[in-house]
PDBQT receptor file of N, H, CA, C and O in Angstrom, charges set to zero:
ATOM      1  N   UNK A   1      23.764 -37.514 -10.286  1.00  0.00    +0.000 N 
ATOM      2  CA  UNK A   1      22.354 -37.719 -10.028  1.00  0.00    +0.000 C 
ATOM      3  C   UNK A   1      22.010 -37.231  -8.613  1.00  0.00    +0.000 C 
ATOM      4  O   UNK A   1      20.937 -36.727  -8.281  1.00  0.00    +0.000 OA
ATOM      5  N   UNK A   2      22.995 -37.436  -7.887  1.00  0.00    +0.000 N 
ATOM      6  H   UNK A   2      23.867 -37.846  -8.157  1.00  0.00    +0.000 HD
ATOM      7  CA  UNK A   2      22.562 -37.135  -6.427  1.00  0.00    +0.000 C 
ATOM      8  C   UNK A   2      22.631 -35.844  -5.938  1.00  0.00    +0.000 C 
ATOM      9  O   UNK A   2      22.149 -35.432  -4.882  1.00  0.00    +0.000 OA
ATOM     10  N   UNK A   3      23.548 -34.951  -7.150  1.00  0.00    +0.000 N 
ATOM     11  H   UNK A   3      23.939 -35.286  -8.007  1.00  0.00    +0.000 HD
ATOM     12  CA  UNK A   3      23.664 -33.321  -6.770  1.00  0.00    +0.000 C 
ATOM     13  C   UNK A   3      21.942 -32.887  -7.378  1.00  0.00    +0.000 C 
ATOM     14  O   UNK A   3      21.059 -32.265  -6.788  1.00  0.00    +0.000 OA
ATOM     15  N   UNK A   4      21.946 -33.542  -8.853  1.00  0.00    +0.000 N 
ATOM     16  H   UNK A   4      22.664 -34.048  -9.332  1.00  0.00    +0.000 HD
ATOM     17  CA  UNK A   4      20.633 -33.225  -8.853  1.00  0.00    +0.000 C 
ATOM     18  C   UNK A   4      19.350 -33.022  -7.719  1.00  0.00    +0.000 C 
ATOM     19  O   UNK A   4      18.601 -32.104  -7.386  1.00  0.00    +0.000 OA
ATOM     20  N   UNK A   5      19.535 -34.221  -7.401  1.00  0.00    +0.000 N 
ATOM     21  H   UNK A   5      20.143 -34.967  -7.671  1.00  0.00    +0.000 HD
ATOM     22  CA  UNK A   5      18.354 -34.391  -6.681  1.00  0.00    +0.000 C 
ATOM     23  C   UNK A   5      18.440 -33.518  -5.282  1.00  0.00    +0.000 C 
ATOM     24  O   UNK A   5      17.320 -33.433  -4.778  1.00  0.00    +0.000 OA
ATOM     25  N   UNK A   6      19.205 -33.018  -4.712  1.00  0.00    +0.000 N 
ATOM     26  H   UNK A   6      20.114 -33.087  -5.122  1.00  0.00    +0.000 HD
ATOM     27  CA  UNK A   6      19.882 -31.790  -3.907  1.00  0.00    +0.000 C 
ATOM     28  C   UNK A   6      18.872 -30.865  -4.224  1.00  0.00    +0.000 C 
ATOM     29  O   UNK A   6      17.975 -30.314  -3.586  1.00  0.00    +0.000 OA
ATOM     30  N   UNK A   7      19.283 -30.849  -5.434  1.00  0.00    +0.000 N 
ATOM     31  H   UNK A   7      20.011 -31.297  -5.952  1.00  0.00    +0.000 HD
ATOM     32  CA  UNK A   7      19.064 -29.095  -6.257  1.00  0.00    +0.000 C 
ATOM     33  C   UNK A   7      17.401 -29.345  -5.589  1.00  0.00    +0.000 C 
ATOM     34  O   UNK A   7      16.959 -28.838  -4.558  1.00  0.00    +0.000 OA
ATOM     35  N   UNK A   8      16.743 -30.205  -6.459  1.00  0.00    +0.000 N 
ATOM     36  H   UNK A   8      17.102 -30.617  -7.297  1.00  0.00    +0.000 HD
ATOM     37  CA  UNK A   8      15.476 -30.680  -6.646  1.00  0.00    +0.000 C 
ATOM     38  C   UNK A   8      15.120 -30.017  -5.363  1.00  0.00    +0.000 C 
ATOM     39  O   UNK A   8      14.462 -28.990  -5.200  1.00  0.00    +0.000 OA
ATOM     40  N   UNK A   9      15.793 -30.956  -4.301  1.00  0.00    +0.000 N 
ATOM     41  H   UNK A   9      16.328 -31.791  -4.434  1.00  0.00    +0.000 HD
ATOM     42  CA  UNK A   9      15.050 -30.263  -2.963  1.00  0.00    +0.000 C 
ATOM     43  C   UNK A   9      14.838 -29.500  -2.562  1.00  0.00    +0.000 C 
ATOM     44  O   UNK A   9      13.835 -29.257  -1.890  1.00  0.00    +0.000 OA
ATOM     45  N   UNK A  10      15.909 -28.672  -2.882  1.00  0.00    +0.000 N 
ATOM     46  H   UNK A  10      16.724 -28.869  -3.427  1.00  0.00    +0.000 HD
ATOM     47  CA  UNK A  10      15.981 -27.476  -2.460  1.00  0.00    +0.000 C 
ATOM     48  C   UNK A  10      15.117 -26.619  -2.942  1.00  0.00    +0.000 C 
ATOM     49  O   UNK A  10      14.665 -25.744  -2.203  1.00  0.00    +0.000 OA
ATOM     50  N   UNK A  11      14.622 -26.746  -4.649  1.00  0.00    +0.000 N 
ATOM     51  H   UNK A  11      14.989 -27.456  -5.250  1.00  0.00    +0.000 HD
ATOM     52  CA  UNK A  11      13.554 -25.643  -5.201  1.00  0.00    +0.000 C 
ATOM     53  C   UNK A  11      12.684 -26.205  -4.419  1.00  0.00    +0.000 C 
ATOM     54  O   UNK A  11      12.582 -25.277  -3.616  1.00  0.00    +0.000 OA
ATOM     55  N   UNK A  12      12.112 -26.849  -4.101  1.00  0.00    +0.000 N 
ATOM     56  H   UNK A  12      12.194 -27.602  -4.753  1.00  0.00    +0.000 HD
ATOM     57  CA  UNK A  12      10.809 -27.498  -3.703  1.00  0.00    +0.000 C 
ATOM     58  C   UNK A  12      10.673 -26.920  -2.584  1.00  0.00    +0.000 C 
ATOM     59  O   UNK A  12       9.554 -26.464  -2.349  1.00  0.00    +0.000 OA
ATOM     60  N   UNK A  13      11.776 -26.751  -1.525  1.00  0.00    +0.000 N 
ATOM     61  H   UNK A  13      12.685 -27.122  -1.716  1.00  0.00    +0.000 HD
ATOM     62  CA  UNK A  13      11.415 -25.946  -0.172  1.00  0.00    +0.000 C 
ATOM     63  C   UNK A  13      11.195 -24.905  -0.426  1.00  0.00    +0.000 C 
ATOM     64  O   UNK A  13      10.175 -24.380   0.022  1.00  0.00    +0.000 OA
ATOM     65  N   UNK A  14      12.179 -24.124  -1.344  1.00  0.00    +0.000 N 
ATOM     66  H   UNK A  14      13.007 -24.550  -1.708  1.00  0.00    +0.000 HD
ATOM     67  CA  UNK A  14      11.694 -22.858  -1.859  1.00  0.00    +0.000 C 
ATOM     68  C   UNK A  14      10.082 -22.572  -2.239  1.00  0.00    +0.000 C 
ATOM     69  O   UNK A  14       9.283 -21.764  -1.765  1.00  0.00    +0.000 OA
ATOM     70  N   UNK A  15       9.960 -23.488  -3.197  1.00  0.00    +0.000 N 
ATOM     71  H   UNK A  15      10.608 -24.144  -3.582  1.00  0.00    +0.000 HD
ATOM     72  CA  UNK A  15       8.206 -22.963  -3.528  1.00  0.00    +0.000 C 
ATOM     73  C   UNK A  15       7.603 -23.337  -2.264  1.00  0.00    +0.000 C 
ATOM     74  O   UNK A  15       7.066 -22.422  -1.640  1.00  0.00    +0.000 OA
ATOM     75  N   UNK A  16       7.586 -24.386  -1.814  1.00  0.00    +0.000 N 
ATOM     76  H   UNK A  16       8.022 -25.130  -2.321  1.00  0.00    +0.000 HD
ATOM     77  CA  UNK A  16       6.459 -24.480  -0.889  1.00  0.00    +0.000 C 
ATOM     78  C   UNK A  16       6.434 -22.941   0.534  1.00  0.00    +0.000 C 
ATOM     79  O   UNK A  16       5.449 -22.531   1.148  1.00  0.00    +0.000 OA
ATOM     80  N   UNK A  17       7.996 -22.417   0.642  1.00  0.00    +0.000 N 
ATOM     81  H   UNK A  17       8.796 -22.750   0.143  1.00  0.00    +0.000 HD
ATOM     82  CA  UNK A  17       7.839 -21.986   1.381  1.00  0.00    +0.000 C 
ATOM     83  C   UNK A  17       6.971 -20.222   0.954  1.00  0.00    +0.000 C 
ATOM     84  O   UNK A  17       6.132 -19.483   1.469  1.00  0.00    +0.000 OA
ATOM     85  N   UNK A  18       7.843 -20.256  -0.287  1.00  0.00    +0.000 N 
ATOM     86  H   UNK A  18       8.525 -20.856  -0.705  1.00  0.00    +0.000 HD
ATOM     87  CA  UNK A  18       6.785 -19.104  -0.833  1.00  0.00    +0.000 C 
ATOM     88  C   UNK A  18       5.215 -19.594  -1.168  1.00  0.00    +0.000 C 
ATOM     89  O   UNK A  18       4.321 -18.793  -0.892  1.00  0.00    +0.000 OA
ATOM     90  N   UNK A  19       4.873 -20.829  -1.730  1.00  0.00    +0.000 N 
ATOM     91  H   UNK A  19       5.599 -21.479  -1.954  1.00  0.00    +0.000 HD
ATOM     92  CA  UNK A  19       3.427 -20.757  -2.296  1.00  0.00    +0.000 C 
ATOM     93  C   UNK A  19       2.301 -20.765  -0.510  1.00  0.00    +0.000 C 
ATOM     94  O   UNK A  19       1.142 -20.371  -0.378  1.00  0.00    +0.000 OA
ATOM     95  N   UNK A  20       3.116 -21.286   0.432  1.00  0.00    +0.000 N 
ATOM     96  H   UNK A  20       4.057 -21.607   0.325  1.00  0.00    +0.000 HD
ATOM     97  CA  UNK A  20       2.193 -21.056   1.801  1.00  0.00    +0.000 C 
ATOM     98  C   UNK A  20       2.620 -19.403   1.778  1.00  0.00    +0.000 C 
ATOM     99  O   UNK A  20       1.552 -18.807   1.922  1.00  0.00    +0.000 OA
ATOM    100  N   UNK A  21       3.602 -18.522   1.671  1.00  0.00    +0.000 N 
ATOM    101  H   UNK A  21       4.469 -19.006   1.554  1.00  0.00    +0.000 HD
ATOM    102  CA  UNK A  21       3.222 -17.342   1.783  1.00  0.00    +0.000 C 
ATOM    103  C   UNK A  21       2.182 -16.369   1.704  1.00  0.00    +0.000 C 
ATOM    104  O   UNK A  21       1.482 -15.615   2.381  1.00  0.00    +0.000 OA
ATOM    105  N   UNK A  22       2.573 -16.989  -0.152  1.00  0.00    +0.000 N 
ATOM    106  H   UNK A  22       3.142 -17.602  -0.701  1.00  0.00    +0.000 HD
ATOM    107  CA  UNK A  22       1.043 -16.277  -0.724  1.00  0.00    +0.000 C 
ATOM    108  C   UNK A  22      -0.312 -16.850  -0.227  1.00  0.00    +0.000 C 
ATOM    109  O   UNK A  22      -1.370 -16.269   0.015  1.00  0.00    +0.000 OA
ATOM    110  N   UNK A  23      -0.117 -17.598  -0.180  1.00  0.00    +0.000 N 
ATOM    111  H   UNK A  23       0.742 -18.070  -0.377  1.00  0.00    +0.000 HD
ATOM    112  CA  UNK A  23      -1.533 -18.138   0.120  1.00  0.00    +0.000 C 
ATOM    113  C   UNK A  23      -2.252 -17.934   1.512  1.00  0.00    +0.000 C 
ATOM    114  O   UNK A  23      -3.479 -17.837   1.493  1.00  0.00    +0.000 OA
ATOM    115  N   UNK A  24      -1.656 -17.868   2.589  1.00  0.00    +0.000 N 
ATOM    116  H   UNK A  24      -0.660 -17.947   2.605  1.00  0.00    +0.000 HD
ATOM    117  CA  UNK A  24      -1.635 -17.407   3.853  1.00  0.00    +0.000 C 
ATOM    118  C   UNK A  24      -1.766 -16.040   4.145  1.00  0.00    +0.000 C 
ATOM    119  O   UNK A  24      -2.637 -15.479   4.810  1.00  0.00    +0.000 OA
ATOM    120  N   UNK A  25      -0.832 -15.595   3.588  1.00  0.00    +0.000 N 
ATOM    121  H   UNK A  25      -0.125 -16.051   3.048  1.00  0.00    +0.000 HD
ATOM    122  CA  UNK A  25      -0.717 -14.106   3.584  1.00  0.00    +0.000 C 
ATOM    123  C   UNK A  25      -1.000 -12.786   2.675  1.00  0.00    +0.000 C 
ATOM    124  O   UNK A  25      -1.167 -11.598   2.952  1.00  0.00    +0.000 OA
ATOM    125  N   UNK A  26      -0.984 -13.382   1.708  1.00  0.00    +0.000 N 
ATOM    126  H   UNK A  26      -0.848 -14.347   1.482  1.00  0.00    +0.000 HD
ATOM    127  CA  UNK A  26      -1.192 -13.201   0.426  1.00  0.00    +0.000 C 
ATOM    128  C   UNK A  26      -0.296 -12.407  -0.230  1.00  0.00    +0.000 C 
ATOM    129  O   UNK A  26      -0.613 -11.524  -1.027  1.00  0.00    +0.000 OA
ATOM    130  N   UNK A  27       1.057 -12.764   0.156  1.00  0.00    +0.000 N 
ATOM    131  H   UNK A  27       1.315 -13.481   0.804  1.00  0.00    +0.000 HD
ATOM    132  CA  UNK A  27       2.030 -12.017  -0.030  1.00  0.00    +0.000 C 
ATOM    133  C   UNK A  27       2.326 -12.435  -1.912  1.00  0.00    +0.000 C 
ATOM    134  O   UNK A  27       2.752 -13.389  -2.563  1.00  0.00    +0.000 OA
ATOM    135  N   UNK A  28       1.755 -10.959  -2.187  1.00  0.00    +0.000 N 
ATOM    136  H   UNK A  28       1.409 -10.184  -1.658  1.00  0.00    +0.000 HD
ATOM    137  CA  UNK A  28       2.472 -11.296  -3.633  1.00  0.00    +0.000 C 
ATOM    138  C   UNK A  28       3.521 -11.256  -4.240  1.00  0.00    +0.000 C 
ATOM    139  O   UNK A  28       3.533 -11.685  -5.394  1.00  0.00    +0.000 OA
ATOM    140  N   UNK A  29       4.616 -10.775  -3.699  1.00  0.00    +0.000 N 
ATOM    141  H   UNK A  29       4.606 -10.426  -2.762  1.00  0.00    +0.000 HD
ATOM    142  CA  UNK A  29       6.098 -11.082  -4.201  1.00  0.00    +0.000 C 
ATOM    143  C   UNK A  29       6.429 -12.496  -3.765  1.00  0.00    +0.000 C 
ATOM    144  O   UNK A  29       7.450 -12.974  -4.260  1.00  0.00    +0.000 OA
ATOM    145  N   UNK A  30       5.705 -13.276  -2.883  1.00  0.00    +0.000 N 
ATOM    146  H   UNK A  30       4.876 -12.887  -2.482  1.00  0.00    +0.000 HD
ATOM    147  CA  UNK A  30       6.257 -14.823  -2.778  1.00  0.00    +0.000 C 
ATOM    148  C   UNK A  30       5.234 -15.287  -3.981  1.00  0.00    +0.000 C 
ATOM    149  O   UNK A  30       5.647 -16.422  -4.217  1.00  0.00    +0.000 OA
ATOM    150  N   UNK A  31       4.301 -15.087  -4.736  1.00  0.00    +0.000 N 
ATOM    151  H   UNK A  31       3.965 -14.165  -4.545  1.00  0.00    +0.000 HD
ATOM    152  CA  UNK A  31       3.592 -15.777  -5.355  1.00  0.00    +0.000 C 
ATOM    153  C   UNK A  31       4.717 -16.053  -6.648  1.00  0.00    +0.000 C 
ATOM    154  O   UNK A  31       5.169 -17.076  -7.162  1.00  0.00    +0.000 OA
ATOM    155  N   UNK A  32       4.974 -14.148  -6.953  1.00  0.00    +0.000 N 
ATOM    156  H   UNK A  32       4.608 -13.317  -6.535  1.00  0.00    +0.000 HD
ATOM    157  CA  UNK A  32       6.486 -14.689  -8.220  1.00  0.00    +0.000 C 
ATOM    158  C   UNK A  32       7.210 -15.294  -7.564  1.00  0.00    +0.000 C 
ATOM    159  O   UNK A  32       7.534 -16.167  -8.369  1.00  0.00    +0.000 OA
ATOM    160  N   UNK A  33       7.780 -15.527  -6.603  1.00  0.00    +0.000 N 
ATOM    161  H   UNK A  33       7.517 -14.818  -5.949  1.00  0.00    +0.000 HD
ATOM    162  CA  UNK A  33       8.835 -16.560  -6.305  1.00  0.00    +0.000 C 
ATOM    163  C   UNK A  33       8.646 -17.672  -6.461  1.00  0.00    +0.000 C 
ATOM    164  O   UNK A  33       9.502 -18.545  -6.607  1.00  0.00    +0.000 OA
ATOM    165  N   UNK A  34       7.315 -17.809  -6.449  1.00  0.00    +0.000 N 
ATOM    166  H   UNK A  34       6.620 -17.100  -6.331  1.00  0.00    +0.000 HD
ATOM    167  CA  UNK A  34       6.889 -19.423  -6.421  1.00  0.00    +0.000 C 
ATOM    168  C   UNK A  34       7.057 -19.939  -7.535  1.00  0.00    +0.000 C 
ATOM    169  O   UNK A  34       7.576 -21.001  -7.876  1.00  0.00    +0.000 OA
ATOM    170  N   UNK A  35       6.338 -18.695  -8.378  1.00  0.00    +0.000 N 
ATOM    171  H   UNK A  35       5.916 -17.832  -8.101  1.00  0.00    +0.000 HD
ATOM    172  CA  UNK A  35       5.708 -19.170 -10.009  1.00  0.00    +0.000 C 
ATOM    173  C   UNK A  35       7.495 -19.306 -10.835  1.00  0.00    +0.000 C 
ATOM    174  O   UNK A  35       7.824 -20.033 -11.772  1.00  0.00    +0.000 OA
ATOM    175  N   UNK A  36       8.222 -18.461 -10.164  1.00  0.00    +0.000 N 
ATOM    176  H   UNK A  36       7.955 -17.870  -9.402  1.00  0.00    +0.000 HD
ATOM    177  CA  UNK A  36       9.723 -18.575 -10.534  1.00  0.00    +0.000 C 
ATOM    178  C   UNK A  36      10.207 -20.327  -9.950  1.00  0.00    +0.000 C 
ATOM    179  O   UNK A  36      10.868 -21.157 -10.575  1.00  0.00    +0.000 OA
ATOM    180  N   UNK A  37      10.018 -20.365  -9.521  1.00  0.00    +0.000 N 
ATOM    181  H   UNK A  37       9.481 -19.691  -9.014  1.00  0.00    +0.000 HD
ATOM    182  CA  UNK A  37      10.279 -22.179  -9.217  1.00  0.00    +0.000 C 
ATOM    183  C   UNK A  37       9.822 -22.949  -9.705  1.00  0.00    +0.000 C 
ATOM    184  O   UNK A  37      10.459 -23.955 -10.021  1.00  0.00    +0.000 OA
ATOM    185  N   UNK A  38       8.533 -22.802  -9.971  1.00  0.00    +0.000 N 
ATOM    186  H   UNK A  38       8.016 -21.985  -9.714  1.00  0.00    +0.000 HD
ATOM    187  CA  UNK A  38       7.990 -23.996 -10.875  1.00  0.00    +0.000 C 
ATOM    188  C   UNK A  38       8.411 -23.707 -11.866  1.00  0.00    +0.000 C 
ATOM    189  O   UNK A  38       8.194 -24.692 -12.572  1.00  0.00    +0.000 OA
ATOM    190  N   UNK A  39       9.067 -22.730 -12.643  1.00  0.00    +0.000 N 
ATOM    191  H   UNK A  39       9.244 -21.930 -12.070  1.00  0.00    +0.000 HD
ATOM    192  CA  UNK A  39       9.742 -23.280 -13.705  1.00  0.00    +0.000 C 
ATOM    193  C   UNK A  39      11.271 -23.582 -14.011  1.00  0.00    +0.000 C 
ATOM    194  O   UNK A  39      11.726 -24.096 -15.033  1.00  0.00    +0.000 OA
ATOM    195  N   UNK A  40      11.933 -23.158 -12.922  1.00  0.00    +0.000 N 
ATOM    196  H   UNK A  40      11.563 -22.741 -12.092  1.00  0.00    +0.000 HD
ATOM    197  CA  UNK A  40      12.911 -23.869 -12.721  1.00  0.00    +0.000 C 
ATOM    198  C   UNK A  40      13.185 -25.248 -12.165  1.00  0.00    +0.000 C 
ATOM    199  O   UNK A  40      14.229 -25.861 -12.390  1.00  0.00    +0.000 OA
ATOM    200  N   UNK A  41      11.989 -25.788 -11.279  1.00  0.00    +0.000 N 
ATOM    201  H   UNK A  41      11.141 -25.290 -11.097  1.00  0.00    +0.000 HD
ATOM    202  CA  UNK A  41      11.468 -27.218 -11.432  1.00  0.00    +0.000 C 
ATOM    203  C   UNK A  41      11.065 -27.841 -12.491  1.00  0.00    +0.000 C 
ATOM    204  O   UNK A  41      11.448 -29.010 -12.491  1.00  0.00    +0.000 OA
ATOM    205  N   UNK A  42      10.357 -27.501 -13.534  1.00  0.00    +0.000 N 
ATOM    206  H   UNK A  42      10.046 -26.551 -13.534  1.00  0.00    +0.000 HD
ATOM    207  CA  UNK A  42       9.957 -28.067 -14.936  1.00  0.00    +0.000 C 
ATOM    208  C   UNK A  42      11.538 -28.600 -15.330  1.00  0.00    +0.000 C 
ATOM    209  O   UNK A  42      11.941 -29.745 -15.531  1.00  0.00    +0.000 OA
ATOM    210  N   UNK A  43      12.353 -27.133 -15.362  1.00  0.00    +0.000 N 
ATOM    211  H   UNK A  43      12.026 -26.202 -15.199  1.00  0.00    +0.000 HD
ATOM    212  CA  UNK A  43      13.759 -27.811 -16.073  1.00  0.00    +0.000 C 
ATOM    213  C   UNK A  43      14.191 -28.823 -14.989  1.00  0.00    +0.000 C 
ATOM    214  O   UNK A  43      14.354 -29.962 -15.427  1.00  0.00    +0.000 OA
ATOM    215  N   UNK A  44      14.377 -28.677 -13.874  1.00  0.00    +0.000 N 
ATOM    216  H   UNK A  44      14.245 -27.752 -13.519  1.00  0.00    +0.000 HD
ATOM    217  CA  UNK A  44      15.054 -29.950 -13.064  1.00  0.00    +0.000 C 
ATOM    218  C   UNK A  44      14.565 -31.091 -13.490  1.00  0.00    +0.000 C 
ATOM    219  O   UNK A  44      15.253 -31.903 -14.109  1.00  0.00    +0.000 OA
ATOM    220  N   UNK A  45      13.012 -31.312 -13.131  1.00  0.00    +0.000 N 
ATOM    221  H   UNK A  45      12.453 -30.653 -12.629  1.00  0.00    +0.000 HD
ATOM    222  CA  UNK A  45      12.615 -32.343 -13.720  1.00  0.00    +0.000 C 
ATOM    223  C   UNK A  45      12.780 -33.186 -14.843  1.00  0.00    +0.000 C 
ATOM    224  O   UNK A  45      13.054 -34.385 -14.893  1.00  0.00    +0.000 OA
ATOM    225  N   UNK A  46      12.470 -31.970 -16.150  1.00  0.00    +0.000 N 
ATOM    226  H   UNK A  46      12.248 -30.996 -16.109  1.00  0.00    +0.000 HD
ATOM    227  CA  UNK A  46      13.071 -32.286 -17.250  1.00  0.00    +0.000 C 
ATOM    228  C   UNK A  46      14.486 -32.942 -17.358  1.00  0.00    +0.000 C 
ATOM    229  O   UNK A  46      14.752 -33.835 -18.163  1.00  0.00    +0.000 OA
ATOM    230  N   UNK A  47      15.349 -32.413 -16.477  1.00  0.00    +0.000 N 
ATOM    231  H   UNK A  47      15.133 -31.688 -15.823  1.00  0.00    +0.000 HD
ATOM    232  CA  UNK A  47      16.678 -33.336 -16.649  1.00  0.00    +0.000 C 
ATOM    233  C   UNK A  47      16.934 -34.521 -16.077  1.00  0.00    +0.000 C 
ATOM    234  O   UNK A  47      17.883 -35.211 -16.447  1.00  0.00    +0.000 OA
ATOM    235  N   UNK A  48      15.933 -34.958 -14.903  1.00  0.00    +0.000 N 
ATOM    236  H   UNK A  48      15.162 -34.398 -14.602  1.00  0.00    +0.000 HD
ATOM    237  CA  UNK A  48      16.369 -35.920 -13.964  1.00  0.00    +0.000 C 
ATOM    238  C   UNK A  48      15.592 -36.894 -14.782  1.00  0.00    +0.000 C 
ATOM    239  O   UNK A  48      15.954 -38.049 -14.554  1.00  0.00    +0.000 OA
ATOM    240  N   UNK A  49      14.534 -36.780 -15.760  1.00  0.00    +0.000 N 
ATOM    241  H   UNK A  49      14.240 -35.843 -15.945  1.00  0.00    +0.000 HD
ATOM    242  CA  UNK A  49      13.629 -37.831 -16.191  1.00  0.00    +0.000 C 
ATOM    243  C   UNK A  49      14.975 -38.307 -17.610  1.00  0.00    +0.000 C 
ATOM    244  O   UNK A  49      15.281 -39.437 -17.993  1.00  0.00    +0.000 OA
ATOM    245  N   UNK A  50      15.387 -37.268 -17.974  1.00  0.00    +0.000 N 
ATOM    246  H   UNK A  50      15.139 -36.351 -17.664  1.00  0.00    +0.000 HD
ATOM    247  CA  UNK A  50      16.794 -37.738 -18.998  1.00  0.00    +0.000 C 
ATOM    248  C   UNK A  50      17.772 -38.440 -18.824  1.00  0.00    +0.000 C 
ATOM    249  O   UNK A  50      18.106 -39.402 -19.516  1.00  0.00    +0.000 OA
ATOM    250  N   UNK A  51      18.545 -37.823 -17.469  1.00  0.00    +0.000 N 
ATOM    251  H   UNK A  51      18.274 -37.042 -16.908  1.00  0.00    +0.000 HD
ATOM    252  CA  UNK A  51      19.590 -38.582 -16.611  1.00  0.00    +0.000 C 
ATOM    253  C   UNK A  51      18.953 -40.156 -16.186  1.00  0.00    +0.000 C 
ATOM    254  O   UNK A  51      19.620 -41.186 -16.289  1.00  0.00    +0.000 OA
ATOM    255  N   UNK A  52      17.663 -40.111 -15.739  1.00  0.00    +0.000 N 
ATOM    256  H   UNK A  52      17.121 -39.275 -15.656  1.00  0.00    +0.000 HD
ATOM    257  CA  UNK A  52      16.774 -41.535 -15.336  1.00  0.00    +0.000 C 
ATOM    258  C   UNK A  52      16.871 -42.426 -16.811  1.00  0.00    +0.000 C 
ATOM    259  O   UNK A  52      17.320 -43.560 -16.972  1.00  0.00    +0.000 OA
ATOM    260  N   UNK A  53      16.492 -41.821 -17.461  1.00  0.00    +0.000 N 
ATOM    261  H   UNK A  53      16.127 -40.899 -17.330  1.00  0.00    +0.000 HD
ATOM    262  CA  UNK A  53      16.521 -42.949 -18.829  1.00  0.00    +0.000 C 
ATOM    263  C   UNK A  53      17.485 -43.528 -19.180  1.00  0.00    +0.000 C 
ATOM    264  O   UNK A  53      17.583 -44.702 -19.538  1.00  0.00    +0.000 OA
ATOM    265  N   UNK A  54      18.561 -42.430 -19.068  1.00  0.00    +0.000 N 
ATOM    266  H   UNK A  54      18.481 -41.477 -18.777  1.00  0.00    +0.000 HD
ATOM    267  CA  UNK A  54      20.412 -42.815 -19.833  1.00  0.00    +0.000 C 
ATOM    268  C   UNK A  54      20.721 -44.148 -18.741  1.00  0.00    +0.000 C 
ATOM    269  O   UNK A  54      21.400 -45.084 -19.162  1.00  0.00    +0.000 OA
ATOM    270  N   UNK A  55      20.050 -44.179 -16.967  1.00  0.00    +0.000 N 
ATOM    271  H   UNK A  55      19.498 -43.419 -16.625  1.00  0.00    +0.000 HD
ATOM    272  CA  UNK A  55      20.322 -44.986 -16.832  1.00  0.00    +0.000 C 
ATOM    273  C   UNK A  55      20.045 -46.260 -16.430  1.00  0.00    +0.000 C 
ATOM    274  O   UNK A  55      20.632 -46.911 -15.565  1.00  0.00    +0.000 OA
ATOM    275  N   UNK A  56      18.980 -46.625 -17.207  1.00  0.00    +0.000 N 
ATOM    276  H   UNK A  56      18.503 -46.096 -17.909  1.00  0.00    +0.000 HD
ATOM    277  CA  UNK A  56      17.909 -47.500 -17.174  1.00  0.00    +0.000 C 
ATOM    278  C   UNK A  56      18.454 -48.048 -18.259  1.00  0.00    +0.000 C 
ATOM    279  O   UNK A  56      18.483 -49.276 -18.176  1.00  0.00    +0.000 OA
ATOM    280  N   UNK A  57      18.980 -47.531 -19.432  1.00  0.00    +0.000 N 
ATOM    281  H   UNK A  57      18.956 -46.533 -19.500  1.00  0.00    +0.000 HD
ATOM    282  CA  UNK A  57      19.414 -48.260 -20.426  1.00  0.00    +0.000 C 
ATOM    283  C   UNK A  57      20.558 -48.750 -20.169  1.00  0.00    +0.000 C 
ATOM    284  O   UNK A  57      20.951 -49.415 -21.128  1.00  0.00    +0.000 OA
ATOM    285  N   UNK A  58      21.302 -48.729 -19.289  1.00  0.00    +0.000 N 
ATOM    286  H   UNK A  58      20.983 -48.189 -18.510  1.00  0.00    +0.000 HD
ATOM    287  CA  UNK A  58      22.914 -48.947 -19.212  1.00  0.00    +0.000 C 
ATOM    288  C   UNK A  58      22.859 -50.508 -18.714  1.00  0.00    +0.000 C 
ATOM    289  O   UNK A  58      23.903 -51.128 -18.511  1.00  0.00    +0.000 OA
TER     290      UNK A  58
């Protein structure tokens, strides 16, 4: 759970550091980088809300 949540952080610096790119600068190769994170965040998420359940039931 705790490597997860690593990972987690780490995309998250990633987008934010690309989505202020684009947005600032309007750099559009950070905008795909960004839009590339949020969906590799969807899956993180998706797993940590799974891993959270398995252990809520235990």
């Amino acid at each position: 759970m705790k490597e997860l949540l690593e990972k987690i952080n780490a995309e998250l610096e990633k987008f934010i550091t690309d989505a202020d790119l684009q947005v600032e600068k309007g750099n559009k190769a950070a905008g795909t980088r960004a839009r590339k994170s949020t969906l590799e965040l969807s899956k993180l998420f998706k797993n940590f809300r799974k891993i959270s359940v398995e252990e809520a039931k235990k």
